[in-house]
C-alpha positions in Angstrom: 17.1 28.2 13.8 20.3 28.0 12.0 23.7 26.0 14.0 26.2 27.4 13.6 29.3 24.7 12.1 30.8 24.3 15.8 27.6 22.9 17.0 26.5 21.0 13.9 29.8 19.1 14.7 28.5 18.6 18.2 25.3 17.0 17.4 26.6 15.6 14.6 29.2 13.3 17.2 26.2 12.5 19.5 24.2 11.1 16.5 27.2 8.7 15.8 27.8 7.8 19.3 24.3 6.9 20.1 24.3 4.8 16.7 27.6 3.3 17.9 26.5 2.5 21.4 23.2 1.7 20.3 21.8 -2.3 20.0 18.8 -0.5 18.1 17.7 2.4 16.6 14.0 3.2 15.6 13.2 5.9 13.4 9.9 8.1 13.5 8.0 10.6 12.7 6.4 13.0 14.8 4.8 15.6 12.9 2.0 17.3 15.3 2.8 15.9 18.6 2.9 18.2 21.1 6.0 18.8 23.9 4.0 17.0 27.0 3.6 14.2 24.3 7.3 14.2 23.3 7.8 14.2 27.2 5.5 10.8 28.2 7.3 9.1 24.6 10.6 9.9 26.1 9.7 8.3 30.0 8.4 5.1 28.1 11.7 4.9 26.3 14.0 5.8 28.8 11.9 2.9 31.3 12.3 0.4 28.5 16.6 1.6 28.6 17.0 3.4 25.7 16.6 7.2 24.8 14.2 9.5 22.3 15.4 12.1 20.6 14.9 15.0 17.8 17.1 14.7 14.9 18.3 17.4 12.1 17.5 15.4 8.6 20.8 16.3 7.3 22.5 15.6 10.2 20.9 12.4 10.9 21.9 11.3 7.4 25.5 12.0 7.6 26.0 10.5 10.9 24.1 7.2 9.7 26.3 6.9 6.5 29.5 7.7 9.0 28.4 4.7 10.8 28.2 2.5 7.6 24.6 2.3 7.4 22.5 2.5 4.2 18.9 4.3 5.3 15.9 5.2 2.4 15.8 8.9 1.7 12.2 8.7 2.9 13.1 8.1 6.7 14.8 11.8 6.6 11.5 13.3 4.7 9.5 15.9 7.3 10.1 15.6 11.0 12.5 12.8 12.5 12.6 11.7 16.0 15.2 8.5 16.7 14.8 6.3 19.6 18.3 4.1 21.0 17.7 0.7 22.7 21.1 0.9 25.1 20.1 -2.4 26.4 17.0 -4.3 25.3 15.6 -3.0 21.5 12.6 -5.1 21.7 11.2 -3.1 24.9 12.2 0.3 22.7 10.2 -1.4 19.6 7.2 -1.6 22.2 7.4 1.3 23.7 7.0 3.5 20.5 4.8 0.8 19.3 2.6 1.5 21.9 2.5 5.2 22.0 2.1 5.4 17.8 -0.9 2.9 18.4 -2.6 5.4 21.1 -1.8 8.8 19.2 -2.3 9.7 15.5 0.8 11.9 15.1 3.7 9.3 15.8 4.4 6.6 12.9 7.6 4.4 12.6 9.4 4.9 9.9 12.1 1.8 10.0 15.1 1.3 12.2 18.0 -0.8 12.5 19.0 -3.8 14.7 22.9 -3.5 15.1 23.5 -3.2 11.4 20.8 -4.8 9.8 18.3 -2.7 8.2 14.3 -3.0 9.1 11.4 -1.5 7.8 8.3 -0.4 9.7 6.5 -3.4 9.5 9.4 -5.2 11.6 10.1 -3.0 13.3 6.4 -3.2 15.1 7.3 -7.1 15.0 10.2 -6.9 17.2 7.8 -4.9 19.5 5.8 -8.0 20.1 8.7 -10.3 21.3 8.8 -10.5 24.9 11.0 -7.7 27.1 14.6 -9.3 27.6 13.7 -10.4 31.0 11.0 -12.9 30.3 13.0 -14.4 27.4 16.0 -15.0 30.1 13.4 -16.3 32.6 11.9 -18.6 29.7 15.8 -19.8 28.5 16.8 -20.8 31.7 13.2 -22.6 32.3 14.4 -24.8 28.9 17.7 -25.2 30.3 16.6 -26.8 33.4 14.1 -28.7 32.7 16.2 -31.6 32.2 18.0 -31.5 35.5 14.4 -31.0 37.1 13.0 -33.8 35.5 16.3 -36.3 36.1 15.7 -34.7 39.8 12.1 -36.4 39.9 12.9 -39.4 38.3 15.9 -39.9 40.7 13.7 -39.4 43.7 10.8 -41.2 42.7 11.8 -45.0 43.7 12.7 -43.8 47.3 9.3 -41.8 47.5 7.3 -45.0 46.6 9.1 -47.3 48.8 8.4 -44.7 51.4 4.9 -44.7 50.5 4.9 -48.8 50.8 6.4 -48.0 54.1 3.8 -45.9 55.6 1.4 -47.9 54.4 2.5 -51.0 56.2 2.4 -49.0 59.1 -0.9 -47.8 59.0 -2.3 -51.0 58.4 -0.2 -52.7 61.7 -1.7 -49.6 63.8 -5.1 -50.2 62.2 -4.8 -54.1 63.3 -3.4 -53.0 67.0 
C-alpha cells in the first residue's frame, strides 16, 4: 500500500526519533513470520525495555543516514523489522537472540550500539552479556569487597580475644 508524502514524513520522524532516543538498534529480518509471532517478539522486547517494529526500506535508509549512520545496503534487502533498546541493548540483543534461535523465519541482520556499527555476529554477542541488572549487582559486589574485607579484618582481634574469653570461662565452670 502506497503513503502518501504526509505520512511518509510521519514515519519517516518516528524512525529518527527512535534512532535518536535509542542506546541500540538491531536490525532483522522477518520474512515468513506470522502476526501472533510478530506479537510474542514484540512482548519479549518491550519486557527487556525497548520496542519492535516494521520498517519501510527506503524509509529506514533515509532516516538512518539523517541520523549520521553508515548501514550496508544488504540490511534494507527483503523485509526489515528494527528493534530499540530504550534502556538496556544487551537484554534487546537477547531477546531477539532468543526468538531467532527458536523460529526459522527471524535472522539478525546487524545493528548499532549508539553509533558504532555491528554486524550479526556481535550483535548475538552482546546478547550473551548479562541483563544491566546483574552487571550492577556484580559492580557493586567489586566495589565492596574491600570495605567487607577491611570490615573482617577490623573485627577479627576482638572476636578472638572474645573467644579466649569464653574459653576461660568454660574451663573455671568446668573446674567448679
Amino acid at each position: 500500500m502506497a503513503l502518501s508524502k504526509k505520512r511518509k514524513t510521519e514515519v519517516l520522524t518516528q524512525y529518527e526519533t527512535w534512532l535518536k532516543e535509542g542506546k541500540a538498534v538491531v536490525l532483522t529480518e522477518y520474512t515468513g513470520l506470522n502476526m501472533p509471532a510478530i506479537d510474542l517478539l514484540r512482548s519479549k522486547v518491550r519486557e527487556a525495555g525497548g520496542e519492535f517494529h516494521v520498517i519501510k526500506n527506503t524509509l529506514g535508509k533515509r532516516a538512518f543516514e539523517a541520523a549520521g549512520l553508515e548501514v550496508p545496503e544488504e540490511y534494507f534487502v527483503g523485509s526489515t523489522a528494527m528493534g530499540v533498546a530504550f534502556e538496556d541493548a544487551p537484554g534487546l540483543a537477547k531477546a531477539i537472540a532468543d526468538f531467532a534461535k527458536e523460529s526459522d523465519f527471524v535472522k539478525i541482520k546487524g545493528g548499532f550500539l549508539g553509533t558504532e556499527h555491528m554486524t550479526g555476529d556481535q550483535v548475538k554477542v552482546m546478547a550473551d552479556l548479562p541483563p544491566l541488572p546483574v552487571v550492577r549487582a556484580q559492580l557493586l559486589g567489586v566495589l565492596s569487597s574491600p570495605a567487607t574485607k577491611l570490615a573482617r579484618l577490623l573485627a577479627e582481634p576482638g572476636r578472638q580475644l572474645a573467644q579466649v574469653i569464653k574459653a576461660h570461662a568454660d574451663q573455671a565452670e568446668a573446674a567448679a
